[in-house]
Structures are given as C-alpha cells and as structure tokens.
Kinemage of the C-alpha trace (Angstrom):
@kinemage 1
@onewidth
@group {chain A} dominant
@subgroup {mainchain}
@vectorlist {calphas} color= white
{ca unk a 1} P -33.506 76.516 57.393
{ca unk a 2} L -29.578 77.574 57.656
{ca unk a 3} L -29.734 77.505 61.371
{ca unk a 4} L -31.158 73.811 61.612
{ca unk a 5} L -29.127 72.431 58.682
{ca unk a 6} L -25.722 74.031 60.680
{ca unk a 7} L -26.469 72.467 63.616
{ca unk a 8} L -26.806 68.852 61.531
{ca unk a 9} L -23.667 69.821 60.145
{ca unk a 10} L -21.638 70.250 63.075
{ca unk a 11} L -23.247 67.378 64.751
{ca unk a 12} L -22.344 64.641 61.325
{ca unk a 13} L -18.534 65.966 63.222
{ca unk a 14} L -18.933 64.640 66.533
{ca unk a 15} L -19.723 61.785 66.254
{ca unk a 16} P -17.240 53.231 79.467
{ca unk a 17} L -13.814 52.074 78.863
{ca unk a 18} L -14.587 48.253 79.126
{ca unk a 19} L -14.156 45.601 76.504
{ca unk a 20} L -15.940 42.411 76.373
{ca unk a 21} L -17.859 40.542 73.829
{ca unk a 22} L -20.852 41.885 73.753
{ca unk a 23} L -21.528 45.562 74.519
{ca unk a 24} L -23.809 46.471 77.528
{ca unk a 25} L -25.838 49.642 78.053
{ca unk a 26} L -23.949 49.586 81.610
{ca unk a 27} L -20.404 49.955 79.561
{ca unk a 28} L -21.260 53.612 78.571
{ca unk a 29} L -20.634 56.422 81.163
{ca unk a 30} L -23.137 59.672 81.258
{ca unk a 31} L -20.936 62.670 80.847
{ca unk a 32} L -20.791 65.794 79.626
{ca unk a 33} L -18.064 66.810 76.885
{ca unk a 34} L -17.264 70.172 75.260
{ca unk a 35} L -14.896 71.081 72.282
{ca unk a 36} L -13.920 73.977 70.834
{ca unk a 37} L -14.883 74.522 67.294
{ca unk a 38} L -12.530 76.220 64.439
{ca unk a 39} L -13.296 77.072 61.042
{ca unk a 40} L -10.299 77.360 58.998
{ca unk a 41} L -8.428 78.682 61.771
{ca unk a 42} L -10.945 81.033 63.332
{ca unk a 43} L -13.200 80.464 66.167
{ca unk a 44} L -16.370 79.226 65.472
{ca unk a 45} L -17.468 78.465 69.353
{ca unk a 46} L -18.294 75.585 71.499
{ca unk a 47} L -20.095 72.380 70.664
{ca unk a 48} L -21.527 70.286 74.332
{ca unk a 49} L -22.245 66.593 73.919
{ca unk a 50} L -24.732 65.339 77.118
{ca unk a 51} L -25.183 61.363 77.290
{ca unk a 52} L -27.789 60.722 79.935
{ca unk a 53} L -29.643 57.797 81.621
{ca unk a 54} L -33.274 57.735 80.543
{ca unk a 55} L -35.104 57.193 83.928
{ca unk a 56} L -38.355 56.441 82.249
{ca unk a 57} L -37.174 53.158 80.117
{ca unk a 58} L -33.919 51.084 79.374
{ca unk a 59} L -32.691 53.447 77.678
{ca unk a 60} L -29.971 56.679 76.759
{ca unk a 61} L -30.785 60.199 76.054
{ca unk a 62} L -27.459 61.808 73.600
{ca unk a 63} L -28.194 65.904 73.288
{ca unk a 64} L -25.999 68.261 71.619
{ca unk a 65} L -26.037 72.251 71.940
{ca unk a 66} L -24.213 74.595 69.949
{ca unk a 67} L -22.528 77.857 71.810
{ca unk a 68} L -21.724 79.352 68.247
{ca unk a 69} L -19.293 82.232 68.743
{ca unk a 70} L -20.897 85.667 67.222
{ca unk a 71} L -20.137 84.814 63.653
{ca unk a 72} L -20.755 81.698 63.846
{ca unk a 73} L -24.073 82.732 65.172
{ca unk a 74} L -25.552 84.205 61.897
{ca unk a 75} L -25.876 80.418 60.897
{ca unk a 76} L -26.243 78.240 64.094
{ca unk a 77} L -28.987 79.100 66.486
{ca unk a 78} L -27.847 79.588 70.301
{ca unk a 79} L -31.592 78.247 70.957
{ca unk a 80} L -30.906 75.195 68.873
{ca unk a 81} L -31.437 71.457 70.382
{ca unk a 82} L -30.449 68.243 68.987
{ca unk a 83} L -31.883 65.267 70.599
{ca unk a 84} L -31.920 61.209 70.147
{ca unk a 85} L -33.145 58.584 72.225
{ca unk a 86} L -31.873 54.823 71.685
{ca unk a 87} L -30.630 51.865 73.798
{ca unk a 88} L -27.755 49.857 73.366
{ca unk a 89} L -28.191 46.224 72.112
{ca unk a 90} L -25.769 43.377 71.670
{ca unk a 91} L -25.463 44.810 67.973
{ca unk a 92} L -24.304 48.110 68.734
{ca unk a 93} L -26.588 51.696 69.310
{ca unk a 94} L -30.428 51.247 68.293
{ca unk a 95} L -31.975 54.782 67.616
{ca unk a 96} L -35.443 55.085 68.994
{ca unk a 97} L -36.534 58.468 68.474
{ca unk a 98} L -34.755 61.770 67.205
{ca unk a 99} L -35.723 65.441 67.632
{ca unk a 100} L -34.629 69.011 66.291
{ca unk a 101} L -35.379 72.436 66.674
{ca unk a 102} L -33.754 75.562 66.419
{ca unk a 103} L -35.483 76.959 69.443
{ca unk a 104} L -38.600 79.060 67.141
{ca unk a 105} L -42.171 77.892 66.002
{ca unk a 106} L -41.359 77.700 62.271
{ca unk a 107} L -42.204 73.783 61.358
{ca unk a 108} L -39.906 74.143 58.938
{ca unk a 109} L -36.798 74.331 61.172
{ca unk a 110} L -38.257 71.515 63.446
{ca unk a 111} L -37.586 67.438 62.863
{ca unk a 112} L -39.148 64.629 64.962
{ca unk a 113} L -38.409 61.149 63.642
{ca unk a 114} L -39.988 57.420 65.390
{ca unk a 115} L -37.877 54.214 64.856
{ca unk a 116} L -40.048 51.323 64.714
{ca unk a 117} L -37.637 48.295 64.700
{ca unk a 118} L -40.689 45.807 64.637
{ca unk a 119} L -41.698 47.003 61.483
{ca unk a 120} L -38.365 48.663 59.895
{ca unk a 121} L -39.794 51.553 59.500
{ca unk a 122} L -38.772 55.383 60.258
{ca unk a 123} L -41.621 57.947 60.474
{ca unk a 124} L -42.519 61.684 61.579
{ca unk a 125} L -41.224 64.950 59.915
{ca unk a 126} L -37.996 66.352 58.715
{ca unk a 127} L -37.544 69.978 58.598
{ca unk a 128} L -41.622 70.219 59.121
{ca unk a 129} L -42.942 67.817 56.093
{ca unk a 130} L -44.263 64.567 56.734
{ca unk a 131} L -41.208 61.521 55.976
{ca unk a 132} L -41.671 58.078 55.768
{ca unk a 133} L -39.208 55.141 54.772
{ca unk a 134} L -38.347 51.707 55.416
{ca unk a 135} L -34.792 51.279 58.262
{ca unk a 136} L -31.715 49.154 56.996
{ca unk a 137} L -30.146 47.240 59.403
{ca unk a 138} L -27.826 49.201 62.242
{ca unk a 139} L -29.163 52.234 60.583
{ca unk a 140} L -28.207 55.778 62.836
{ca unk a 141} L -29.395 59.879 63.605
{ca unk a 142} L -26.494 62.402 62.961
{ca unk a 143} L -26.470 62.261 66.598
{ca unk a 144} L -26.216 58.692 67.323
{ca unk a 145} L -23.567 58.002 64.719
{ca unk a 146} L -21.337 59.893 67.173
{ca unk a 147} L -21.948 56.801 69.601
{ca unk a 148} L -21.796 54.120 67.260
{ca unk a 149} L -18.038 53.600 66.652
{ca unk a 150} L -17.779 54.247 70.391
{ca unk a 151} L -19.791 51.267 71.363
{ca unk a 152} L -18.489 48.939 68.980
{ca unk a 153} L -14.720 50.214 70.391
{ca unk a 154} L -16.142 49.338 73.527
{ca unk a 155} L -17.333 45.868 72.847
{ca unk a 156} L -13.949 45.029 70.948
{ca unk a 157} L -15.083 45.115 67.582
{ca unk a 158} L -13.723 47.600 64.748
{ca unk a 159} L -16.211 50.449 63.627
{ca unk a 160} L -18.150 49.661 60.571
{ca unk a 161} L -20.435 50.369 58.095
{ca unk a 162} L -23.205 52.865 59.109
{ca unk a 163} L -26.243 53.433 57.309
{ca unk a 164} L -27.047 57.532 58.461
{ca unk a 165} L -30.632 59.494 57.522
{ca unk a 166} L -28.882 62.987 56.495
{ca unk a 167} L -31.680 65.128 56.115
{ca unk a 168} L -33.812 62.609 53.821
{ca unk a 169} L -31.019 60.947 52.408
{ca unk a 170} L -29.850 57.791 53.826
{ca unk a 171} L -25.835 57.456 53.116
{ca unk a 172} L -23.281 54.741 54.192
{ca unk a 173} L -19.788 55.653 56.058
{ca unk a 174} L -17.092 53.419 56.860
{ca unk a 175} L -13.986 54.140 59.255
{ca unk a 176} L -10.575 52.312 57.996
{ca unk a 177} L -7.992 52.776 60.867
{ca unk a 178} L -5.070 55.611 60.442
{ca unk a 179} L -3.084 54.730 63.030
{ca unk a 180} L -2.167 55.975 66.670
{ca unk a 181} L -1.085 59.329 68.050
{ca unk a 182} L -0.102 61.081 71.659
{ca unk a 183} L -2.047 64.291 72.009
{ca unk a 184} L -1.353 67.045 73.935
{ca unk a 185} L -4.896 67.933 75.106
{ca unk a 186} L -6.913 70.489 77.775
{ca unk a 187} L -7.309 66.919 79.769
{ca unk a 188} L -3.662 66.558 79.689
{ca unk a 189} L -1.374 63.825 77.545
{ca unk a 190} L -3.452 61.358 76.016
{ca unk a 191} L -2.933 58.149 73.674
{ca unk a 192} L -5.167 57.900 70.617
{ca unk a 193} L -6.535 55.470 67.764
{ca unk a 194} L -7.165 57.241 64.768
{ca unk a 195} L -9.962 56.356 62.323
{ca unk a 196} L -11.168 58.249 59.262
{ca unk a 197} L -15.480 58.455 58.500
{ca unk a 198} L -15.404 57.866 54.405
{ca unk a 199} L -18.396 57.839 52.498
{ca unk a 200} L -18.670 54.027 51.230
{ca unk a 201} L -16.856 53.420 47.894
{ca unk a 202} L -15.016 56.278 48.640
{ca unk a 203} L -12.355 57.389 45.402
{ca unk a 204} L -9.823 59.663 47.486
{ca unk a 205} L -11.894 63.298 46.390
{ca unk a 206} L -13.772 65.190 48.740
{ca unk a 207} L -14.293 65.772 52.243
{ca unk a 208} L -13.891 63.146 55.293
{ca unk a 209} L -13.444 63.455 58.836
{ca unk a 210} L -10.637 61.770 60.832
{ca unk a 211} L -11.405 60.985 64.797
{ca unk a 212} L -8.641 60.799 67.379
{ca unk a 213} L -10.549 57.657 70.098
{ca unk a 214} L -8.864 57.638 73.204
{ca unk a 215} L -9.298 54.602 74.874
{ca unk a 216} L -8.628 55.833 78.216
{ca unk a 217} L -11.369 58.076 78.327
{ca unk a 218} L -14.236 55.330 77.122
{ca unk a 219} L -12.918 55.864 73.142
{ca unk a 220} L -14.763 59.114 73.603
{ca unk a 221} L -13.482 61.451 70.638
{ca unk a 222} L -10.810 64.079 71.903
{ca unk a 223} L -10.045 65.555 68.559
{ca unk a 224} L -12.139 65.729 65.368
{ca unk a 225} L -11.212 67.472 62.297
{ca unk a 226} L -13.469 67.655 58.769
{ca unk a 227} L -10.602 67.317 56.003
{ca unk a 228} L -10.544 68.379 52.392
{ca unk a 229} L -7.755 68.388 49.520
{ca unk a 230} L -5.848 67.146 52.920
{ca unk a 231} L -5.906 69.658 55.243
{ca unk a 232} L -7.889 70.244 58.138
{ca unk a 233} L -11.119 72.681 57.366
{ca unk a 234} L -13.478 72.199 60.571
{ca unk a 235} L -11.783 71.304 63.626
{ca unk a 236} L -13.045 70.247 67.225
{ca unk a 237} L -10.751 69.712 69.968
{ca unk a 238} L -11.802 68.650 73.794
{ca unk a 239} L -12.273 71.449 75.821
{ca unk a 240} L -13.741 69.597 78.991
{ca unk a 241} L -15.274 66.407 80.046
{ca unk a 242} L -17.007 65.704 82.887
{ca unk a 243} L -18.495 62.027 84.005
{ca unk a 244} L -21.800 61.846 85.018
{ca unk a 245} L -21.714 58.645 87.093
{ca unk a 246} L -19.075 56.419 88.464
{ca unk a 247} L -17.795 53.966 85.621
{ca unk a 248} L -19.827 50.729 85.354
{ca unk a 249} L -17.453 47.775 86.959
{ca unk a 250} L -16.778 44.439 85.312
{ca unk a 251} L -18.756 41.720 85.803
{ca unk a 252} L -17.277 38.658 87.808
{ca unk a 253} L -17.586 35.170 87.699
C-alpha cells in the first residue's frame, strides 16, 4: 500500500492561455509536462503530467507517471499509473471517472472510482474495498485538482474552494494569492502568479503547498514546492513541456 499511497502523494503536488467568461474545453491545450522532484534537497526523480483529448466522448484524459529515482523507488512504483477522466463545464473541471494502480494484481493497491453527477454520487473501490458516498458540488480526484485552479485561471476567475476525495476522506483547500515572481526556469525566463493550496480554516501550522502559474504557458504550474515550518520540503520544478496540439484560437464575432 506504500507504493500507491506515494504516488497519491506526489500527485496532491501537482496539481490554453485564453481568458473569457466562461471556460471552454477548447481553452485547454494537450501537452505533456515533466518536473523534477526533490526531497529535502535530494533527488527524488521525475514526475510526467499527460492531458489528452478523449476521442471516444467530449471529454479529457489527465495521467500522471512517476520516474522515481532509485531511492525514491523503494516507495513509488516505476509501474504505477494515475488516471482521471472529466470534461470541462462552464463551472470549472467535472471528474468523471478515476483510476489507480501500481502496475501488480494486488486489489489492494488498485482504485477505480465512477462520478455520477445525475445522482451526486461517487462509487467503485479505493485501494481494493468497495466505497460509496454522496459528491459535493465542484468536488475533484488528486489528479484533477491539478487542473482545477488552471481552468478557473483560464476563464478569469480566482481559484477556489475545492472539495478533494483523499483516499476516503473528502477535505476542502483554498488558494489565497502570494503574489508574483520572475523565474529562471529549464523553459527559459518566465513571469509567475503565486498561490498557496491551504486546507480550509487553515491556523498557520502545518504543511501547504505554494504554486508558481505562469500565465504564458496556459497557467500551467512551473514550480511547486510542499512547505512546512516555512521552508520548502518537496519540491517540483519544470523540467520540459511539450504541447500536444496547436493552441485553441479565440472565437470572433
């Protein structure tokens, strides 16, 4: 159960370049984006975010793999897959379906979750046992939370409150603003929005994670850093993006 409950761990981290009024599916951009991970200063590996087009419906496919580096490796499968499926609505991401495994055949290291909006309800198995609860509104995956205060950037609105299943817990985050920063980055010199993910009534103790947006590159995160007693303990910094498809243009009058 280590494995699968590392890769959830590094994915709570992670977490188009249009702005309009309501946000469109067509405002995202597939891509491909790798960071490099450090744990207190040593290498931990590489985390790779995919966002594809689902062919089959109107809708995205958001998969993340974990390279661990050979420490890192005692606790995060190589053979691990995180997977969600959602489409994007004028409300911000909608989860459809979310998937797990560490790459073996023991149930216990496998999830498989079913959103059913019409019903609010959230059904299937986490970590092999059967799991069934009612949905609050705008509620997220640990992989689709990534994408949530992306798409609301995109639309113009400020990131807000997520409701996130953790495991079997659901738990609310916020993200207050922090201010702006220049980064020196492997994709060159890049202008940033900062935002901080707080648990909800937050009191100033324990860990958070602070995002560096850049707005240039679709507000996808270029920097990423998991913060305790104010200093940074988990980091992720871009490594290499590549787009998928051309950006989506602006619809004219």
């Amino acid at each position: 159960m280590l494995r699968t409950k590392s890769l959830i761990f590094l994915a709570l981290a992670i977490v188009g370049a249009s702005l309009s009024g309501i946000t469109r599916a067509d405002d995202l951009r597939a891509h491909e984006i790798t960071y490099h991970t450090t744990f207190k200063g040593f290498s931990a590996g590489d985390l790779r975010l995919t966002l594809s087009k689902d062919a089959a419906s109107d809708s995205w496919i958001y998969e993340t793999r974990a390279f661990p580096s050979f420490l890192a490796s005692l606790v995060v499968s190589p053979e691990s897959l995180e997977r969600s499926w959602f489409k994007v609505t004028p409300q911000g991401v909608q989860p459809k379906r979310y998937a797990l495994t560490d790459g073996g055949h023991d149930p216990e290291h496998q999830s498989d979750l079913n959103y059913d909006w019409s019903r609010n309800r959230i059904s299937g198995k986490v970590n092999g046992k059967p799991f069934d609860a009612s949905l609050e509104p705008g509620q997220q995956d640990v992989n689709t939370i990534r994408l949530a205060p992306v798409v609301d950037l995109l639309a113009g609105r400020e990131p807000g409150d997520y409701p996130l299943l953790d495991g079997r817990e659901v738990k609310h985050y916020t993200y207050p603003k922090k201010g702006t920063a220049t980064l020196q980055t492997e994709l060159g010199e890049l202008e940033t929005v900062i935002y901080e993910s707080e648990r909800r009534n937050y009191d100033g103790t324990g860990r958070t994670w602070r995002y560096w947006f850049a707005p240039s590159l679709g507000w996808l995160p270029v920097r990423i850093e998991q913060r305790e007693d104010g200093r940074a303990r988990l980091t992720f910094t871009v490594r290499s993006l590549k787009w998928m498809t051309q950006a989506a243009r602006p619809a004219t009058n």
